[in-house]
C-alpha positions in Angstrom: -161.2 112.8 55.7 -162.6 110.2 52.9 -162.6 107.7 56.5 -164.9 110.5 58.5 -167.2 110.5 55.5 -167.7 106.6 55.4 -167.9 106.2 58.8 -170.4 109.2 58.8 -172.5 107.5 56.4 -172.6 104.6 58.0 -174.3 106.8 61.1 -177.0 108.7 58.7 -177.9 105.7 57.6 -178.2 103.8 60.5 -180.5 106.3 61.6 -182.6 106.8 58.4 -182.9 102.9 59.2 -184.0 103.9 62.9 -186.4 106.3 61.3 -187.7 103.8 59.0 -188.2 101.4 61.5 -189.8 103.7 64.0 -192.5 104.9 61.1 -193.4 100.9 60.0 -194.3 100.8 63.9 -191.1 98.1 64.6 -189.9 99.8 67.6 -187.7 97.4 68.9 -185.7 97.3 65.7 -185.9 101.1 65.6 -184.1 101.1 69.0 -181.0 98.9 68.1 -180.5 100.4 64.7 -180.0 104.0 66.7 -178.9 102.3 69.5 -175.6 101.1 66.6 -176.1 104.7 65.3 -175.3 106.1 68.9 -172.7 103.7 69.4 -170.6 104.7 66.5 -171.2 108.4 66.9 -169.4 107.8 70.5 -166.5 105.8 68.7 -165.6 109.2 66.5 -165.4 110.8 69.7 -163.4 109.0 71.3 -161.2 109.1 69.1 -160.6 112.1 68.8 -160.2 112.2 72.2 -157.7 109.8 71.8 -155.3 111.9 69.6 -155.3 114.4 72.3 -153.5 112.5 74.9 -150.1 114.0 74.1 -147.0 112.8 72.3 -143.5 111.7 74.2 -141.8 114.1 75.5 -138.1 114.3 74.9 -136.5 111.1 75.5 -139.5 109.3 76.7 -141.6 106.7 74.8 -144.9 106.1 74.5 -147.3 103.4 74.2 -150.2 103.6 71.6 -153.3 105.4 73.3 -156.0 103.3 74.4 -159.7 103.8 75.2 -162.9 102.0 77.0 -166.2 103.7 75.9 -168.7 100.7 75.9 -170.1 98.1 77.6 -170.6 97.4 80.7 -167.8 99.3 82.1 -168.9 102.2 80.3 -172.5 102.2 82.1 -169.9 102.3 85.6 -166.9 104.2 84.5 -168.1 106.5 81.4 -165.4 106.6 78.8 -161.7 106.2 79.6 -158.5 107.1 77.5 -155.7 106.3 78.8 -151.0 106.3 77.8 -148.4 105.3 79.1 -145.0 107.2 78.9 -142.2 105.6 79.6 -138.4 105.9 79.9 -135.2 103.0 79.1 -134.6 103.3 82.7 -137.8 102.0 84.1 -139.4 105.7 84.6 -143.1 105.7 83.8 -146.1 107.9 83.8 -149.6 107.1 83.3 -151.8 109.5 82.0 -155.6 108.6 81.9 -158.9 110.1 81.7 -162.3 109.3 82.7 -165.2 111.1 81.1 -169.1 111.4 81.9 -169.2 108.6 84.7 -171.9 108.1 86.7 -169.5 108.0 89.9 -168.5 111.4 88.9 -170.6 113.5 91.6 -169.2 111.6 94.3 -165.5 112.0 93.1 -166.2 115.5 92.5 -167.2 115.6 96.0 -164.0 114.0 97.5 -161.5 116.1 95.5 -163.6 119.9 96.8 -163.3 118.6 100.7 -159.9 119.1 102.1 -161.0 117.7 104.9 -160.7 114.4 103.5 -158.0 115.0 101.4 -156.1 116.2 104.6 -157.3 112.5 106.5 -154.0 111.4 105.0 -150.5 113.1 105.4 -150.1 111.4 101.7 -152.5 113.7 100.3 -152.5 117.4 99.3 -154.6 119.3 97.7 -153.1 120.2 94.5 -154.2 122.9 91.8 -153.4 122.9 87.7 -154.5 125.5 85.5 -156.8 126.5 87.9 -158.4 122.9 87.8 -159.0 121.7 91.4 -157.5 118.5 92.5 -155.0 116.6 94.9 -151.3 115.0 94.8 -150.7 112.1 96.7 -147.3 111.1 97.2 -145.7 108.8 100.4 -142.5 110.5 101.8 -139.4 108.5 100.3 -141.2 106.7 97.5 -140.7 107.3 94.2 -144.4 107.2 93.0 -146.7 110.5 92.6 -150.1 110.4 91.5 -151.8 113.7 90.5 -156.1 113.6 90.3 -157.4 116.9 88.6 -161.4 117.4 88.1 -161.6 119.6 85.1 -164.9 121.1 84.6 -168.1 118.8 85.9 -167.7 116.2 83.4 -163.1 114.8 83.1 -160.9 113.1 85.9 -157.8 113.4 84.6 -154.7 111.0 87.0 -151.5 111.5 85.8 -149.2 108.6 87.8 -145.9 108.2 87.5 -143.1 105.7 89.1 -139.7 105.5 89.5 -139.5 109.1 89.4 -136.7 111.5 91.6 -139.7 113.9 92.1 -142.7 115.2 90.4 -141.5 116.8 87.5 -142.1 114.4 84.6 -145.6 113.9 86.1 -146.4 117.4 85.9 -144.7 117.9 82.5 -147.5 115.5 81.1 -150.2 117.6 82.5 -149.1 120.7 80.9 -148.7 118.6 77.5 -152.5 117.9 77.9 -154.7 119.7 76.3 -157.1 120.6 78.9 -158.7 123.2 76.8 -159.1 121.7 73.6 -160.4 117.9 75.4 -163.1 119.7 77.3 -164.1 121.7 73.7 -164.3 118.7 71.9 -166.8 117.1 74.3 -168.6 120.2 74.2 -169.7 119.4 70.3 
């Protein structure tokens, strides 16, 4: 909690400093000091975002979460979380999420057309929690990849490899929070 505070110091004053900028008529100087305020306000939500990607399940292992929420990518791709869950025996899923993209319209668009889902006998459309979406998955491999829109603003692809079927894939999905992601990005 004592971190939060500091770090939310460290935004009011970065935008007192904006302010102050702004009022002694230095514009450009009033744009990157809230420009650094805006940056760090989107660091505490991604990370908090970040502790929502869930924990192993039982007998799986997990890599530490990861995010991209700046630069350049961010300006193409929007924010994305991602973890990787994996198993001794070479089992692995891969659960990431991108959020507020610019490309999201058009992959809205692709995942709410069966039509193009159905171009490919590797692709189904595929429903969670009442989240539209579509599982792709070649007959005889051992890979399944699960793309979920959820709400207008999170792609959510759970991937997993090595897998006899489905199941662990899906058992991440249900882990995730769907709920309590999309109300955090609602503050």
């Amino acid at each position: 909690m004592l971190g939060q505070a500091a770090h939310a110091d460290a935004v009011v004053d970065q935008l007192d400093a904006g302010k102050r900028y702004y009022e002694a008529g230095e514009l450009r100087k009033s744009i990157e000091t809230l420009n650094a305020a805006v940056s760090q306000i989107q660091e505490q939500v991604t990370d908090g975002l970040l502790q929502l990607l869930p924990e192993p399940l039982e007998g799986w292992n997990a890599d530490a979460p990861e995010s991209q929420s700046g630069g350049i990518a961010a300006m193409i791709t929007g924010t994305n979380l991602s973890r990787r869950y994996y198993q001794d025996d070479g089992a692995e899923v891969n659960l990431s999420l991108m959020v507020d993209s610019p490309m999201m319209p058009m992959l809205t668009m692709a995942l709410t057309m069966p039509m193009l889902m159905q171009s490919s006998e590797d692709t189904k459309p595929y429903s969670f929690q009442g989240e539209r979406g579509m599982l792709e998955h070649t007959k005889g491999s051992d890979e399944y990849k699960i793309t979920l829109m959820v709400g207008n603003r999170i792609l959510v692809q759970a991937e997993g490899s090595r897998l006899a079927d489905v199941t662990p894939v899906e058992q991440y999905l249900q882990a995730l929070d769907l709920k309590a992601i999309q109300d955090s990005l609602a503050n």
